[in-house]
C-alpha positions in Angstrom: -26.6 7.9 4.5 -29.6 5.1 4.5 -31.9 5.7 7.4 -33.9 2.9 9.2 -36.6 4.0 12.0 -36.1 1.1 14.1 -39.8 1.8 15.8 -41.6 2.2 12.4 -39.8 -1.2 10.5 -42.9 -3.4 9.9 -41.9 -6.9 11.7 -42.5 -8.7 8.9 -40.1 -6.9 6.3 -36.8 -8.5 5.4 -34.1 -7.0 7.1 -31.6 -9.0 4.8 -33.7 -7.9 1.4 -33.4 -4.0 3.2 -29.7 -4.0 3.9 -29.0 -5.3 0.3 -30.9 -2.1 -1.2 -28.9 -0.1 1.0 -25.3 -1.5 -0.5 -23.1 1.0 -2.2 -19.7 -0.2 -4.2 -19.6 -3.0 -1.6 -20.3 -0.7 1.3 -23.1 -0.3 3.7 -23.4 3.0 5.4 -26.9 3.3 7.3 -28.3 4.7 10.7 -31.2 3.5 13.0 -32.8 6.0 15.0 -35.0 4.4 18.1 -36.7 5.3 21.0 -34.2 4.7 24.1 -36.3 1.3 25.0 -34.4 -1.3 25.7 -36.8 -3.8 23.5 -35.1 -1.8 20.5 -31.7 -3.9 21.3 -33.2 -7.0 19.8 -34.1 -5.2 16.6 -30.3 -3.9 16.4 -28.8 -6.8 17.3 -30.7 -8.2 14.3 -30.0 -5.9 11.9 -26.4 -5.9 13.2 -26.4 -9.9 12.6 -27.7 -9.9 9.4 -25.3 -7.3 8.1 -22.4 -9.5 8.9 -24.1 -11.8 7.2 -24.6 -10.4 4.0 -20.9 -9.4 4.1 -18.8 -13.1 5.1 -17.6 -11.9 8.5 -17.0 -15.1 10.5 -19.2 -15.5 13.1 -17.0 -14.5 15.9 -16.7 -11.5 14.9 -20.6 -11.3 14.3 -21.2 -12.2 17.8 -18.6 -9.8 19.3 -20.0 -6.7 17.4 -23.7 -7.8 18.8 -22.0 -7.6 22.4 -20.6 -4.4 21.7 -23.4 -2.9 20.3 -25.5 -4.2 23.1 -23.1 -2.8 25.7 -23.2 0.7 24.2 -26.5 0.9 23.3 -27.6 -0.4 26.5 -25.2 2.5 28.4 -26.9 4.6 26.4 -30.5 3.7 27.3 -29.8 3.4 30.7 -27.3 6.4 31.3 -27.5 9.0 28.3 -31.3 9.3 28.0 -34.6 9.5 29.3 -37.5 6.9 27.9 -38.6 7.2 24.4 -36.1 10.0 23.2 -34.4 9.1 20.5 -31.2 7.4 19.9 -29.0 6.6 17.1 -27.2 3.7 16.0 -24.6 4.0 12.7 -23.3 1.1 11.1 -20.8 1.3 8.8 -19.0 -1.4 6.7 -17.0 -0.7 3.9 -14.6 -3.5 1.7 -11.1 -2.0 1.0 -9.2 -4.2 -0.8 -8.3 -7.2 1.6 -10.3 -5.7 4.3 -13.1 -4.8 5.8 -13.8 -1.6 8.0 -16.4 -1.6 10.7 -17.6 1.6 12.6 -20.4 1.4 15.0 -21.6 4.5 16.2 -24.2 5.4 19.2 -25.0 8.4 20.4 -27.9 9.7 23.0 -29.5 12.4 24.1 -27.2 13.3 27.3 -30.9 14.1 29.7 -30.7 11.6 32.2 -29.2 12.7 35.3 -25.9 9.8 35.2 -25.3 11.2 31.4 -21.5 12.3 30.9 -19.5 13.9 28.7 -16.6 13.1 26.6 -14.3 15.1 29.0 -16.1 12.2 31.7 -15.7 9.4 29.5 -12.0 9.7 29.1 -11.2 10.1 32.9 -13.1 7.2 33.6 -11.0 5.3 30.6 -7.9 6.5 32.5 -8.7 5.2 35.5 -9.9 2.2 34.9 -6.7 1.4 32.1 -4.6 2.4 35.8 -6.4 0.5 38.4 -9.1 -1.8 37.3 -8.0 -4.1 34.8 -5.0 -5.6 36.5 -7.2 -6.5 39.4 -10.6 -7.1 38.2 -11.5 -11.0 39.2 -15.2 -10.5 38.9 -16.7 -13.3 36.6 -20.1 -11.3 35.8 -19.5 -7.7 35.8 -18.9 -6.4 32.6 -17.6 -2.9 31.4 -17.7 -0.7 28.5 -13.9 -0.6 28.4 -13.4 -4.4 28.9 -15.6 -5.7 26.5 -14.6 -3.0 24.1 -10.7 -3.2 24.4 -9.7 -6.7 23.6 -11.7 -6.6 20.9 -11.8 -3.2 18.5 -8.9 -1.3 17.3 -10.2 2.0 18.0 -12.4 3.4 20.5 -13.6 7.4 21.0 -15.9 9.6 22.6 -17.5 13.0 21.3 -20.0 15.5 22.5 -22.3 16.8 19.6 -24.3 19.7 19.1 -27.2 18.1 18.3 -27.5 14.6 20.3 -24.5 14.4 22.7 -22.2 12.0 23.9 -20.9 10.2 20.5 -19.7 6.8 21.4 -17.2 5.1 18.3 -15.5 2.2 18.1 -13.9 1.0 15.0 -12.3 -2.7 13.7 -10.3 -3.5 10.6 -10.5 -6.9 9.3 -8.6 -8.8 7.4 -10.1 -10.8 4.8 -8.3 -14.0 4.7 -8.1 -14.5 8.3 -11.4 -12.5 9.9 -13.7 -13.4 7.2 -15.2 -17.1 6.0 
């Protein structure tokens, strides 16, 4: 797997020109490590954009992936980790055929005192799939699970020896309809 240091990527290198030396057999397979800053979002959202990019995927689709990866990088800044530890991003695209697979991965450190576990992440799932969606009529507040359900096919949580909370989503696209 390619690694990117989001904190050490001089500004004025091409993110497009370092993605494209990073594609495999049509695949791109890379992880960012950052500190948990939230001025690293821009940077992933970037990178995130440009990937897309590089591999036809309408913009739609481009702009929902940024929101996702905003929403669970940005629960992991502000809930899985304390300032400056270091956090993980893993993009994944891979061309099958008429599709496209997209994984996006994040995963913190699990020290900040509103961190939860896997076990955690579920239960809330649960209870929000029972009781919130049906009678949510807020315009502004956004969730994890309502961002992320009406739009990826699959969505998981995992604890980890070595970081902690894992969070996964997943989204198969097909490439005469998703794609330009």
């Amino acid at each position: 797997m390619n690694l990117i240091n989001i904190d050490e990527f001089p500004e004025d290198k091409s993110k497009k020109e370092t993605l494209l030396n990073y594609i495999e057999n049509q695949n791109l397979n890379i992880e960012f490590q950052y500190k948990s800053d939230f001025k690293n979002t821009k940077v992933l959202r970037e990178f995130i954009e440009t990937s897309f990019l590089i591999f036809n995927v309408k913009s739609i689709w481009k702009s929902r992936f940024i929101l996702i990866s905003d929403e669970i990088n940005n629960n992991a800044i502000e809930y899985g980790s304390l300032d400056n530890e270091i956090n993980k991003l893993t993009l994944n695209i891979e061309k099958i055929e008429d599709w496209i697979s997209i994984n996006l991965e994040v995963v913190d450190t699990w020290n900040w005192k509103a961190s939860k576990k896997s076990v955690d992440m579920y239960d809330l799932e649960e209870k929000k799939l029972e009781n919130w969606f049906d009678n949510h009529t807020w315009i502004r507040w956004r969730w994890l699970f309502q961002i992320i359900y009406k739009i990826v096919d699959e969505l998981y949580f995992k604890d980890s020896e070595n970081w902690w909370l894992i969070v996964w989503v997943k989204k198969n696209l097909k490439k005469n309809i998703d794609l330009n």
